[in-house]
C-alpha positions as a LaTeX table, in Angstrom:
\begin{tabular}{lrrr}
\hline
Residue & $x$ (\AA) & $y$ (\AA) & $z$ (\AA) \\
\hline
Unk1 & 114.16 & 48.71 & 185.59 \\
Unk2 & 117.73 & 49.89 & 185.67 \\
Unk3 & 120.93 & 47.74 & 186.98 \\
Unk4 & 122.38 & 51.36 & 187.83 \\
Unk5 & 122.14 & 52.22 & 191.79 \\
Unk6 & 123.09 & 55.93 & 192.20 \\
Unk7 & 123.35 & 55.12 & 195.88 \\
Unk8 & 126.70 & 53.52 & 195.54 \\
Unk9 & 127.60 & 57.27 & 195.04 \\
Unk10 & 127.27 & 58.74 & 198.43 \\
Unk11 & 129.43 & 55.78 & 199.77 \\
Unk12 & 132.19 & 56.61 & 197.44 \\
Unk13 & 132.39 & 60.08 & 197.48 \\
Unk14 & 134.82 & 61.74 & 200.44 \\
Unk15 & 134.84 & 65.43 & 200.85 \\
Unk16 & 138.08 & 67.03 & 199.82 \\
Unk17 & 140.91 & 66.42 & 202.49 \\
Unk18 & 139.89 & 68.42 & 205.94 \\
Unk19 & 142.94 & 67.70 & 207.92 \\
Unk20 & 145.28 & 68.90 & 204.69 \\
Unk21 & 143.19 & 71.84 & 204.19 \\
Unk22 & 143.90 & 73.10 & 208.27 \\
Unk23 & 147.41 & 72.48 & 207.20 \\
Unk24 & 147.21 & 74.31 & 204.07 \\
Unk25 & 145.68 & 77.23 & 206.44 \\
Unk26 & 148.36 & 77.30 & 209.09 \\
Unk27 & 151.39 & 77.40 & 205.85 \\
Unk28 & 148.85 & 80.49 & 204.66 \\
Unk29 & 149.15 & 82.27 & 208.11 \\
Unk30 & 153.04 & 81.58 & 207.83 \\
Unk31 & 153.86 & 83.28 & 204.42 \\
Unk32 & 155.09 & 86.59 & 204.14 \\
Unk33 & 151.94 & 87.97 & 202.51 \\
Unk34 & 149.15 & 88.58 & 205.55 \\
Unk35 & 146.18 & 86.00 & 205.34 \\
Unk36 & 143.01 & 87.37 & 203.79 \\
Unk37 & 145.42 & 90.05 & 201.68 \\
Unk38 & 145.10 & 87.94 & 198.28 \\
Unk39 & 140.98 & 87.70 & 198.98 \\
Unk40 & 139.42 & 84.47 & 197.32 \\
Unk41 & 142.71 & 83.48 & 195.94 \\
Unk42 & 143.48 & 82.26 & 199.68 \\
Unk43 & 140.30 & 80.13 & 199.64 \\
Unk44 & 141.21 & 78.43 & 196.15 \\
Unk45 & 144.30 & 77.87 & 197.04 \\
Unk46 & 143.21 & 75.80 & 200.31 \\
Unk47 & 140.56 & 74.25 & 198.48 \\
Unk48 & 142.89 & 72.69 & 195.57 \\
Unk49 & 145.30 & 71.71 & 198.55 \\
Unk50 & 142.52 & 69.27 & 200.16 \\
Unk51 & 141.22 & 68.26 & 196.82 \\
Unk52 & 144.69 & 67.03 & 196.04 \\
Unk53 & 145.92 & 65.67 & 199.68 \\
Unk54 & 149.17 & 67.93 & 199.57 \\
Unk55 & 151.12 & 71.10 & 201.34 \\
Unk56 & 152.26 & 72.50 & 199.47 \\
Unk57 & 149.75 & 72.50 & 196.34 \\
Unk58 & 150.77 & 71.22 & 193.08 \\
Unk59 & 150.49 & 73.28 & 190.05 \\
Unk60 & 147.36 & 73.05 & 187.98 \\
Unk61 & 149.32 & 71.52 & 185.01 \\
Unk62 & 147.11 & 69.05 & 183.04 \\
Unk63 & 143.89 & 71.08 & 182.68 \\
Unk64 & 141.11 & 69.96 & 180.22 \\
Unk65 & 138.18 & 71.43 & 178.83 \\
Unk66 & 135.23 & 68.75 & 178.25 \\
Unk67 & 132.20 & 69.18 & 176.36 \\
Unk68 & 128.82 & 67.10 & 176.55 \\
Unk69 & 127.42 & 68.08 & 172.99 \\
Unk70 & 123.39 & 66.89 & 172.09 \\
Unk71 & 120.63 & 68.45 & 170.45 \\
Unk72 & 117.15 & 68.67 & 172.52 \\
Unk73 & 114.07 & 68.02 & 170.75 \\
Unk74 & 112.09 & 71.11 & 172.82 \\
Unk75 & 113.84 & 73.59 & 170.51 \\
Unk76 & 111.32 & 72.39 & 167.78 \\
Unk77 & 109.19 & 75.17 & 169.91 \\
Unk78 & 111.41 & 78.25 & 168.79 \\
Unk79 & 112.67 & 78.44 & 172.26 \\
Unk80 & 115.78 & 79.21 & 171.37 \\
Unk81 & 117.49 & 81.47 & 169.14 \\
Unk82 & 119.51 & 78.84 & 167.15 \\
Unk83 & 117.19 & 76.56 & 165.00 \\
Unk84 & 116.38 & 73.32 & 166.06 \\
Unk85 & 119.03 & 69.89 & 165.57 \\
Unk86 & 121.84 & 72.25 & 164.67 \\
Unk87 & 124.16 & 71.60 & 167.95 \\
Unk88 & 126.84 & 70.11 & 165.71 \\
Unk89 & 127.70 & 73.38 & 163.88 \\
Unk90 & 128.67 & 74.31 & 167.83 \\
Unk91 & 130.48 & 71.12 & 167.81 \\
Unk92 & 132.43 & 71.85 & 164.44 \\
Unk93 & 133.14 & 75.59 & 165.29 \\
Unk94 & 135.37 & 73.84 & 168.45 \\
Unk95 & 137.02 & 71.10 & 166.19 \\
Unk96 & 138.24 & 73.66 & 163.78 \\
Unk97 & 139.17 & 76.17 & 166.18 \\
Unk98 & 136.98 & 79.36 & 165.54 \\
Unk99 & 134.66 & 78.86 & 168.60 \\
Unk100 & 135.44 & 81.25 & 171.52 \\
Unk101 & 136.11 & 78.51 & 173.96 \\
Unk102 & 138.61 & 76.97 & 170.96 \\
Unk103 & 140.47 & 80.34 & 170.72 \\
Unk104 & 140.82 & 80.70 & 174.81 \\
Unk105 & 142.02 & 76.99 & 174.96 \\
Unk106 & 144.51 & 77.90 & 172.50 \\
Unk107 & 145.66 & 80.45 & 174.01 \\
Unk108 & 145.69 & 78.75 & 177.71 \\
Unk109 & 147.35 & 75.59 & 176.37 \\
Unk110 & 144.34 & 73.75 & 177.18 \\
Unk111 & 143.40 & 70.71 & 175.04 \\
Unk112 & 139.44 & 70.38 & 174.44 \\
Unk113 & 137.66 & 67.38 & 174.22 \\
Unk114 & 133.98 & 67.03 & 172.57 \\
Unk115 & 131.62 & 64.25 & 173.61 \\
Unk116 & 128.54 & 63.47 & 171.48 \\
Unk117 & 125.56 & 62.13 & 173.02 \\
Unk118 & 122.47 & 62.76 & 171.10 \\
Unk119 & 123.62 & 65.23 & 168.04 \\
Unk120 & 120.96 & 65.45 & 165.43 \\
Unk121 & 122.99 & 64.60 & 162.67 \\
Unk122 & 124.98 & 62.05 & 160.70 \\
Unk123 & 127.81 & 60.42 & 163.23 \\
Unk124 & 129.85 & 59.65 & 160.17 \\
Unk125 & 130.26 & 63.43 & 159.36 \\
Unk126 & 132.33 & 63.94 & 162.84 \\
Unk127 & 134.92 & 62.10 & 164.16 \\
Unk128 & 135.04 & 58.92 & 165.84 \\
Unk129 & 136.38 & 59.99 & 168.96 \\
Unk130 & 133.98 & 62.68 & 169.11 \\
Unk131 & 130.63 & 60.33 & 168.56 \\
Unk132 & 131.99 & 56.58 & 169.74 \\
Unk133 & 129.50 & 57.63 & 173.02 \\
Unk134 & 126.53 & 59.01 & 171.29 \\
Unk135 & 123.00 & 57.12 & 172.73 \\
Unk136 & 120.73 & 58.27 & 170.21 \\
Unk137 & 119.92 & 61.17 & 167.63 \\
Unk138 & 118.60 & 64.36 & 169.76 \\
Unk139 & 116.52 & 63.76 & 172.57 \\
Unk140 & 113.06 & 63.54 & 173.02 \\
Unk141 & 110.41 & 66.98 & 173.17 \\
Unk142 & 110.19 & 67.51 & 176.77 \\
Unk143 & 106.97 & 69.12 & 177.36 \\
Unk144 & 104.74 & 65.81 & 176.06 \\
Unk145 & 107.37 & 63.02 & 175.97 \\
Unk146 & 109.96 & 61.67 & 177.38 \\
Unk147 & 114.01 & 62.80 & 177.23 \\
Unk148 & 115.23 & 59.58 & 176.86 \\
Unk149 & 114.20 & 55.79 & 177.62 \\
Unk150 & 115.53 & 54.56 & 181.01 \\
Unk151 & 117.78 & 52.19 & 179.41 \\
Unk152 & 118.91 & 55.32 & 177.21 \\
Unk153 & 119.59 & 57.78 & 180.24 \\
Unk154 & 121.54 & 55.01 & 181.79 \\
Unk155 & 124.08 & 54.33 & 179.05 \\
Unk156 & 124.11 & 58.02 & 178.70 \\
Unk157 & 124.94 & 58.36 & 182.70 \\
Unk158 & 127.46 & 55.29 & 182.17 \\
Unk159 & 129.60 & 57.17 & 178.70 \\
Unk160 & 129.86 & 59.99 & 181.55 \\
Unk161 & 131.23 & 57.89 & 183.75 \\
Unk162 & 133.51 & 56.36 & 181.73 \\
Unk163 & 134.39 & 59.68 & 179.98 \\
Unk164 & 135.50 & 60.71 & 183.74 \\
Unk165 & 137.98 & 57.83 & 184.39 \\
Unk166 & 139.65 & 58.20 & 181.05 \\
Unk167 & 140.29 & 61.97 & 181.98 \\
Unk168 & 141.79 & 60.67 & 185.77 \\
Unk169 & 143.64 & 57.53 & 184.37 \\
Unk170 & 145.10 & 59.95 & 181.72 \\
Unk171 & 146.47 & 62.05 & 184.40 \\
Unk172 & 144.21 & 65.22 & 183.84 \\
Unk173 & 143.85 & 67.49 & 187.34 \\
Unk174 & 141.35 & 69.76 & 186.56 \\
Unk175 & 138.64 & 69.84 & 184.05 \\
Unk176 & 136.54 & 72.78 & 182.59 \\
Unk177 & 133.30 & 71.07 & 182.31 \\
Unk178 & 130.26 & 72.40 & 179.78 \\
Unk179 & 127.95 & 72.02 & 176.87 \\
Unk180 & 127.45 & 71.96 & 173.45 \\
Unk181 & 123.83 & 71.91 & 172.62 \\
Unk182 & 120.50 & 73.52 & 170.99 \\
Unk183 & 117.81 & 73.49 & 173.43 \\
Unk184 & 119.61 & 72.44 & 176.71 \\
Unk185 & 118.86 & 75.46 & 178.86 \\
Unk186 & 115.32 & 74.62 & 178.21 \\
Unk187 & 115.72 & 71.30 & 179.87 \\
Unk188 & 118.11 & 72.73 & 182.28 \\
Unk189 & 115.57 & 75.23 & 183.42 \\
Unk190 & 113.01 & 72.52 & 184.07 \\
Unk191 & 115.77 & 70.20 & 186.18 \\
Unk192 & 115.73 & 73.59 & 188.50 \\
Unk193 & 112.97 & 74.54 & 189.12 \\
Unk194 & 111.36 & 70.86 & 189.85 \\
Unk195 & 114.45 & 70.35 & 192.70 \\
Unk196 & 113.90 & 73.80 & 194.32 \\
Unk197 & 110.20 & 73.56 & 194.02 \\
Unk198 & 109.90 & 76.33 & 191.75 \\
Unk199 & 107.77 & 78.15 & 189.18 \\
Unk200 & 108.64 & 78.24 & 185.00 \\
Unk201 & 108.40 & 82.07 & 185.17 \\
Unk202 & 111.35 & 81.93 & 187.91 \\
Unk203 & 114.23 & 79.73 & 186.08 \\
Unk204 & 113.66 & 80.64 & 182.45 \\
Unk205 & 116.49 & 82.72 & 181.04 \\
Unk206 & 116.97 & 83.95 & 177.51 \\
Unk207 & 120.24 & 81.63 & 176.75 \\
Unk208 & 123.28 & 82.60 & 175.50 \\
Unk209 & 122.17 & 83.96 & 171.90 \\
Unk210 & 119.22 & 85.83 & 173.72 \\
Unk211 & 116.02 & 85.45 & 172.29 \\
Unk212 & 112.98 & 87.95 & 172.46 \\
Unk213 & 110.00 & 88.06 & 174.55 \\
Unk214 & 107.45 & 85.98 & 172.33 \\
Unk215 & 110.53 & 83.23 & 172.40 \\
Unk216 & 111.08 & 83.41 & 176.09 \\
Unk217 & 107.11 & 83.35 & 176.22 \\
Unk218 & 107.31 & 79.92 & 174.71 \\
Unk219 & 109.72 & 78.88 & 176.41 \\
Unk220 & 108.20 & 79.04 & 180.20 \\
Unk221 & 105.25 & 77.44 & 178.65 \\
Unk222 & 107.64 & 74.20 & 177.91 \\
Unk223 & 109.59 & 74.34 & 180.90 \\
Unk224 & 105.59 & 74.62 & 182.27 \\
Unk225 & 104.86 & 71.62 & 180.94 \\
Unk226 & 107.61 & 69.76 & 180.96 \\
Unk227 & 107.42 & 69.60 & 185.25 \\
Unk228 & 104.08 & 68.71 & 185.04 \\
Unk229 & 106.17 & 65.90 & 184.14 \\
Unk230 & 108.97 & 66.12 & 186.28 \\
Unk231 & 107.18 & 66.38 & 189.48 \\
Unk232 & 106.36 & 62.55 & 189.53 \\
Unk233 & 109.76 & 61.26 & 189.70 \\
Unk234 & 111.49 & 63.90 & 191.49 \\
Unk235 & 112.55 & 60.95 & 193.81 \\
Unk236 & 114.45 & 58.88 & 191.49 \\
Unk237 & 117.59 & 61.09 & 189.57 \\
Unk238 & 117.58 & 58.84 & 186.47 \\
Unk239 & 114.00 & 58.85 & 185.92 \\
Unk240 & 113.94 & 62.57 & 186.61 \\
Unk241 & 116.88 & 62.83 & 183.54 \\
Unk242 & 114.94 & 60.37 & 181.10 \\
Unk243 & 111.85 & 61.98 & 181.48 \\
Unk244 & 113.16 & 66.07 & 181.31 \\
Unk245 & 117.02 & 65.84 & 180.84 \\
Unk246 & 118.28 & 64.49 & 177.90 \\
Unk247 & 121.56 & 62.22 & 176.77 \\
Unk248 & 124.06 & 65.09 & 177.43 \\
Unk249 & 122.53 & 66.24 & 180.60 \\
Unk250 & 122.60 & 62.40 & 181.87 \\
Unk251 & 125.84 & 61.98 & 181.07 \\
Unk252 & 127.17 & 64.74 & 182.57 \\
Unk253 & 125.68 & 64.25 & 185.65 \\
Unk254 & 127.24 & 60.73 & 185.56 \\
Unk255 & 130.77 & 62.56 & 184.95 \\
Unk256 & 130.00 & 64.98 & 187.85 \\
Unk257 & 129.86 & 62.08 & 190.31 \\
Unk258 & 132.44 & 59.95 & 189.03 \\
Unk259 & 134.93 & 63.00 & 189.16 \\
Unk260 & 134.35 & 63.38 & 192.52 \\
Unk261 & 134.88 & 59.29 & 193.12 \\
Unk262 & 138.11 & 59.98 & 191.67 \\
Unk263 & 139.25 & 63.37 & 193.31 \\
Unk264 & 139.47 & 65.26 & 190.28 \\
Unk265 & 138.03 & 68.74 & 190.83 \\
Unk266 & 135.72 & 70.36 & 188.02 \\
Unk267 & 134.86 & 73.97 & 187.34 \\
Unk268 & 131.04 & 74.30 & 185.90 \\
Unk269 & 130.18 & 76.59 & 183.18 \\
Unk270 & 126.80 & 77.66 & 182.87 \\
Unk271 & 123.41 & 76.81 & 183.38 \\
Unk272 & 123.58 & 73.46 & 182.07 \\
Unk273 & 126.65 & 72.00 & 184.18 \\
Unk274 & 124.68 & 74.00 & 187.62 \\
Unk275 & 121.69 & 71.93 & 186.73 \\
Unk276 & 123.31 & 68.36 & 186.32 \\
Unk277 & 125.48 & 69.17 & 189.50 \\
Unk278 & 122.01 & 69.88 & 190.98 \\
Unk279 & 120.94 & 66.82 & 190.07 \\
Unk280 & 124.03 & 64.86 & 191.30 \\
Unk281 & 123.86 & 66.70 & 194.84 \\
Unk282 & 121.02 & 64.92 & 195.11 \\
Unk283 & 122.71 & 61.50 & 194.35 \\
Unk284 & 125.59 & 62.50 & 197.01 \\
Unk285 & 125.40 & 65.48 & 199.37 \\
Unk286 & 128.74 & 65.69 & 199.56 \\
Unk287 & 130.03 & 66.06 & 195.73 \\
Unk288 & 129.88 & 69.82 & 195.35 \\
Unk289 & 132.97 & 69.71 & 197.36 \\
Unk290 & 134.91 & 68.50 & 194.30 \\
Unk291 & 133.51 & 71.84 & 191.91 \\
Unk292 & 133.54 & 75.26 & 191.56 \\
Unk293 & 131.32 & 77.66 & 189.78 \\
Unk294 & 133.28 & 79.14 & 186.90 \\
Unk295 & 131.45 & 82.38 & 186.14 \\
Unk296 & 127.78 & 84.22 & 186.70 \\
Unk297 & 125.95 & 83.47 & 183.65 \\
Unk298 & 123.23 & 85.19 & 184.02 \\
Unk299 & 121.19 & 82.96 & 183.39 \\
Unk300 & 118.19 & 82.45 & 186.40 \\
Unk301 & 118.04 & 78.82 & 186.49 \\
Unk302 & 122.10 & 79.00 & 187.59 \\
Unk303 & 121.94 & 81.57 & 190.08 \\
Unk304 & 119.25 & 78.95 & 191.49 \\
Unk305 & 120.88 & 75.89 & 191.44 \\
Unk306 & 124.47 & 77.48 & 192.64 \\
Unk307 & 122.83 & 78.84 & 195.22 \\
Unk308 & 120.95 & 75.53 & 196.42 \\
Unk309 & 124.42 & 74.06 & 196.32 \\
Unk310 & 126.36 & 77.24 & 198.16 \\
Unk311 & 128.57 & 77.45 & 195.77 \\
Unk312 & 129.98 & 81.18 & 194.23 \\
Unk313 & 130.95 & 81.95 & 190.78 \\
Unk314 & 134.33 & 82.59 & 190.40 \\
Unk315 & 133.58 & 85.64 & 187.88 \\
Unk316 & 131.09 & 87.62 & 186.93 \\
Unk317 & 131.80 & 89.14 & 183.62 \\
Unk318 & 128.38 & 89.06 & 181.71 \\
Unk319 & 129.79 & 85.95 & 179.67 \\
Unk320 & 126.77 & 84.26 & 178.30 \\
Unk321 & 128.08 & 82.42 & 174.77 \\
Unk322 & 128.19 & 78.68 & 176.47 \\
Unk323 & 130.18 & 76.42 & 175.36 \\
Unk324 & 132.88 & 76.62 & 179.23 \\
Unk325 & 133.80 & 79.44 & 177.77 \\
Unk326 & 133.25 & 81.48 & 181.05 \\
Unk327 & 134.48 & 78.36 & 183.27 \\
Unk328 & 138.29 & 78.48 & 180.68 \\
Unk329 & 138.00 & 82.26 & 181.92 \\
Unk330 & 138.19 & 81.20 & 185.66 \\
Unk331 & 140.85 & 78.83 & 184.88 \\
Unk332 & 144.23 & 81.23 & 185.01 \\
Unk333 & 142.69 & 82.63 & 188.52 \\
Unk334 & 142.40 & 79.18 & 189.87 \\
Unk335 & 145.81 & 78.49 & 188.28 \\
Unk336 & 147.35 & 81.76 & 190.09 \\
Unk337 & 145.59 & 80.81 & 193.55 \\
Unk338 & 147.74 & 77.44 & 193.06 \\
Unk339 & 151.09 & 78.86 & 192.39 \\
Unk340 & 151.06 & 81.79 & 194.84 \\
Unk341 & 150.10 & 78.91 & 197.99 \\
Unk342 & 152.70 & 76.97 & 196.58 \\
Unk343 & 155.55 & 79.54 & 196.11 \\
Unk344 & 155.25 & 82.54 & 197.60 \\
Unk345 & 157.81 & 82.33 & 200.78 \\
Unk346 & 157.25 & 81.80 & 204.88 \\
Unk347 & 158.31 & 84.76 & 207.25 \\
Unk348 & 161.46 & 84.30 & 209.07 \\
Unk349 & 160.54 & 83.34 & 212.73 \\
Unk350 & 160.82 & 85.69 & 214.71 \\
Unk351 & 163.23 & 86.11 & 217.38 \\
Unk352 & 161.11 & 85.82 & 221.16 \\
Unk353 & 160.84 & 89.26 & 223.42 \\
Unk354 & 163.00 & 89.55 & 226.38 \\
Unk355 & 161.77 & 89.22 & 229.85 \\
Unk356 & 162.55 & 90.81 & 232.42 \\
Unk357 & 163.85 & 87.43 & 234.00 \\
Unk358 & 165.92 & 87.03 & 230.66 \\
Unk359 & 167.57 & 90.50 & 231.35 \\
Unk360 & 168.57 & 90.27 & 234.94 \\
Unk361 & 170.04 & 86.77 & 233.75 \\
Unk362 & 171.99 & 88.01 & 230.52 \\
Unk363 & 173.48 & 91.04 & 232.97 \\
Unk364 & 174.39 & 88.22 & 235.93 \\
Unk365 & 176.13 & 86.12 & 233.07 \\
Unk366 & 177.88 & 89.14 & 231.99 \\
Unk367 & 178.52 & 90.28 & 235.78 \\
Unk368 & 180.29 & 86.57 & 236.01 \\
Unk369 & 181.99 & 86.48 & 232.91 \\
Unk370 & 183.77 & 90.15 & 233.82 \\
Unk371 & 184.56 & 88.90 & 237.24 \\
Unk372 & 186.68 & 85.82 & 235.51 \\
Unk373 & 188.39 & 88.25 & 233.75 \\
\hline
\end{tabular}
């Protein structure tokens, strides 16, 4: 039985400022630019300013990407293009900076942070920061066992947790949230489809390195199975990620919610990070507030869950490599939404029409000051 109660959650979470946001609005309707001209930018831009509790907003200036890496022991089924227990060469193309979300963060002047849960390989062979949260070695085949043990999915849940308040006590603002992992789509697509109450055929996507119709095949046929499992403990969140999640997916889920306990907005990146924040909705209704949807992945399963949670990608660019690759593209827009609320100027008022009471007394004033004369 686990100590964790997820229903603390809903008591903790607040929804992003309303009274700050109507004044972030009325500012808007001030500036010299007409309201609605800039689009979605005007949206962001109200959003970050009742996420943060200030008019004007702040700049977006301590941004971070972080990455939940694990491997997932339902890629033994070839349901993925990338062979099974290999999520660490992911993990290693972002340390040394050849990784496509490593180049953009370069670029953006974003720092990256990678957060092993359950890579299939030596910990000693990465660095300590990187694996001082991992739970276990890969996660469990979904379709006929178990993710994780209960006591595993709740340390995993607690590292992301605790992963989330060293990102807010370090001052970070914003964080680019993702994955790094072999076989997490799989599990993803079975997290959707048993909260919408749907069918394999529905949520399973090709992933990012797409893989060919005898794959994909295989891979409803495990996401099948795997909520024949699901469907008995759709009630209870940590169950549901120990029996079909896995150690990443749990934890991020766990970071999801505490980032909205502690106000810090998150944007999602693909499949993955829609299916955890599905999951955590469910925890506390009113968390999806605190994130955005970075980009369209393509991917089934996210269109699903984004769209259970009303919430729109930012872009939709065809981006399907992983890794918050597509989330760091969404970043400069959010970025750009922040500085134009904050700096672009307010009309001059304007000066108030003449009556025709305020004309008859500006000519008798006139009349009396000629008559002094």
């Amino acid at each position: 039985m686990s100590s964790l109660n997820l229903d603390d959650f809903t008591d903790l979470i607040e929804r992003p400022d309303g009274g700050v946001r109507r004044d972030a609005e009325a500012r808007r309707e001030r500036q010299i630019v007409p309201p609605g001209a800039l689009g979605r930018l005007d949206d962001l831009g109200e959003w970050l300013a009742a996420a943060q509790s200030a008019v004007p907003v702040r700049p977006i200036g301590r941004a971070r990407v972080v990455l939940f890496a694990g491997d997932h022991g339902v890629a033994e089924l070839g349901v993925s293009a990338r062979p099974a227990g290999t999520a660490d060469q992911l993990v290693r193309g972002v340390l040394d900076g050849s990784s496509p979300v490593a180049v953009l963060a370069r670029r953006l002047d974003v720092p990256v942070r990678v957060v092993d849960l359950a890579l299939d390989c030596d910990p000693g062979s990465l660095p300590e920061e990187v694996v001082r949260h991992r739970v276990r070695r890969g996660s469990g085949r979904i379709d006929i066992e178990d993710a994780l043990t209960l006591e595993e999915a709740e340390a995993a849940f607690r590292a992301g947790v605790a992963v989330a308040d060293e990102e807010a006590d370090s001052g970070t603002d914003l964080v680019v949230l993702g994955d790094l992992s072999v076989g997490g789509t799989t599990a993803a697509a079975v997290l959707v489809a048993a909260l919408c109450g749907t069918d394999a055929s529905v949520v399973t996507g090709r992933g990012g390195r797409a893989i060919d119709d005898l794959a994909w095949m295989r891979k409803c046929a495990a996401v099948r199975d795997a909520l024949r499992r699901a469907r008995p403990v759709l009630g209870e969140q940590l169950q549901l990620l120990a029996a079909v999640g896995g150690a990443d997916l749990a934890a991020m889920t766990g970071f999801l919610l505490q980032s909205a306990v502690r106000k810090m907005p998150v944007i999602l990146d693909g499949v993955v990070s829609a299916a955890c924040a599905l999951v955590a909705q469910r925890v506390a209704f009113r968390a999806p507030d605190w994130w955005l949807a970075g980009q369209n992945s393509g991917e089934p399963a996210q269109a699903k869950a984004l769209d259970r949670m009303a919430i729109e990608p930012l872009l939709d660019h065809g981006v399907k490599v992983g890794e918050g690759t597509g989330a760091l593209l969404a970043l400069p827009l959010v970025q750009a939404a922040a500085a134009l609320a904050a700096e672009l100027p307010e009309r001059e008022p304007a000066e108030p029409e003449k009556t025709a009471d305020d004309s008859e007394a500006e000519e008798k004033n006139l009349a009396e000051e000629y008559d002094a004369t």
